[in-house]
C-alpha positions as CSV (number, residue, x, y, z in Angstrom):
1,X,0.0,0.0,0.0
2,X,1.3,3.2,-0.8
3,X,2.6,5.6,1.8
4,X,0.6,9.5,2.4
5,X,1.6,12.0,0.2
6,X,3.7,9.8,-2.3
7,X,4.1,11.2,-5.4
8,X,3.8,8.8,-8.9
9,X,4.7,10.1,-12.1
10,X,2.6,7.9,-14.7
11,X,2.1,7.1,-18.4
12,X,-1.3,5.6,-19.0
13,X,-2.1,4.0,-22.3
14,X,-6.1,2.8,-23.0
15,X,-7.2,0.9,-25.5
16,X,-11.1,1.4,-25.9
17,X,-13.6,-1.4,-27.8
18,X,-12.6,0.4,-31.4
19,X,-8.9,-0.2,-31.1
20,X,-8.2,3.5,-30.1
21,X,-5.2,3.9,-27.5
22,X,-5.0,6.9,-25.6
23,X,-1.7,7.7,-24.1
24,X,-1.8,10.8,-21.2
25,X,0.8,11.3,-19.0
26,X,-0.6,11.6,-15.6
27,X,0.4,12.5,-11.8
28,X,-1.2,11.3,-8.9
29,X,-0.7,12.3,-5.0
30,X,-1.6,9.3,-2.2
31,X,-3.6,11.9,0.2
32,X,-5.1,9.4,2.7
33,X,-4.4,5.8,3.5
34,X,-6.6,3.2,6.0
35,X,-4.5,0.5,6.8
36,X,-7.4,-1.2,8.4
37,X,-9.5,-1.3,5.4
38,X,-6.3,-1.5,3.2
39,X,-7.5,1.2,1.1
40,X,-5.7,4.5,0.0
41,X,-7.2,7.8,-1.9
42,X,-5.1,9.3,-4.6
43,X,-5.5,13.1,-6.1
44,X,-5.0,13.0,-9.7
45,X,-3.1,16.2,-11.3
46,X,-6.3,16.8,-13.3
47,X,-8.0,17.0,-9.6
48,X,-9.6,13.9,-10.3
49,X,-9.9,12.1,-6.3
50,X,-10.4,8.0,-6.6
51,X,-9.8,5.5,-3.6
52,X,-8.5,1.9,-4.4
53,X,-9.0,-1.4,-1.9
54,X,-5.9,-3.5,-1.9
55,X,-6.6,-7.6,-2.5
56,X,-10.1,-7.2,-4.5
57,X,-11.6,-8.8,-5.2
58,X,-8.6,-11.4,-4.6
59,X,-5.3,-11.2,-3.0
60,X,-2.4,-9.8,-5.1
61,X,-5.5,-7.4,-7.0
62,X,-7.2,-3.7,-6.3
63,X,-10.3,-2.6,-6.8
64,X,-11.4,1.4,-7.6
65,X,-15.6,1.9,-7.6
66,X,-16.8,3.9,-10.3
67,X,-15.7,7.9,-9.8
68,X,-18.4,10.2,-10.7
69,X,-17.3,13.6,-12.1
70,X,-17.6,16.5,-9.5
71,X,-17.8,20.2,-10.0
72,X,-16.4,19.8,-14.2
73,X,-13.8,16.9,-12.7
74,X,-13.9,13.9,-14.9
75,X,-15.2,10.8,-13.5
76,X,-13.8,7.2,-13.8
77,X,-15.4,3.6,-14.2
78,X,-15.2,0.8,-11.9
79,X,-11.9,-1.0,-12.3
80,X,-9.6,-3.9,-10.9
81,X,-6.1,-3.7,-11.4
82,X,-3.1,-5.5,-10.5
83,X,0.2,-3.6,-10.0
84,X,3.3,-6.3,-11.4
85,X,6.0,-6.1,-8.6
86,X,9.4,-4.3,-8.9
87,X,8.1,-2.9,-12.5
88,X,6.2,0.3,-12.4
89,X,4.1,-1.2,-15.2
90,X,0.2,-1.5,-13.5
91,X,-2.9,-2.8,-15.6
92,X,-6.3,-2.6,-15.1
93,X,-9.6,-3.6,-17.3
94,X,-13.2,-2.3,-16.6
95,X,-14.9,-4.3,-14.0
96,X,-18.5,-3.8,-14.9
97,X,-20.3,-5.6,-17.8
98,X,-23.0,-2.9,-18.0
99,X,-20.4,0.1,-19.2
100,X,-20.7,1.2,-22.6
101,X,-17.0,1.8,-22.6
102,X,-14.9,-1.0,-21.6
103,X,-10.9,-0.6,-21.6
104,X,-7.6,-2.4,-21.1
105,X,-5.4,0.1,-19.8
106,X,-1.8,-0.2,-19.0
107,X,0.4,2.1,-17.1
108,X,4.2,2.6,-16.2
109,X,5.9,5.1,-13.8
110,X,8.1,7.9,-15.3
111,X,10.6,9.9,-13.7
């Protein structure tokens, strides 16, 4: 779990149901983390705010909920992902059947 206030320089790159990838570079800030309910919210650079639950829906995975946007913020759909040890490479897919945009997305830490 990540520590308060860590900073992690990313490159996201999602490929939507047409064969589209999208590659933003990103930043997000850890600003809270419950170690009892192993689960951490993150501030994007955008302003974007999403919390993740370590080891869901299984161990060794995360789980985000879907974000709605806030106050011209954009949202984000319900996701697992699974970060690969020692890598700075991350994945994630959508996690609900009924969204009209499902993705694959892959990300890697940047300096």
């Amino acid at each position: 779990m990540p520590q308060s206030a860590a900073l992690v320089n990313l490159r996201d790159a999602v490929l939507n149901p047409t064969g589209v990838t999208d590659i933003t570079t990103f930043s997000n800030t850890v600003i809270a983390v419950d170690a009892t309910s192993h689960t951490y919210t993150r501030q994007r650079n955008d302003g974007r705010i999403d919390t993740w639950q370590d080891n869901v829906p299984s161990t060794g995975l995360r789980y985000r909920p879907v974000v709605a946007p806030v106050n011209g913020l954009p949202g984000a759909a319900e996701s697992i992902g699974m970060s690969l040890s020692n890598t700075g490479l991350t994945v994630s897919i959508n996690a609900s059947a009924s969204n009209p945009n499902p993705f694959y997305s892959i990300s890697i830490d940047r300096p």
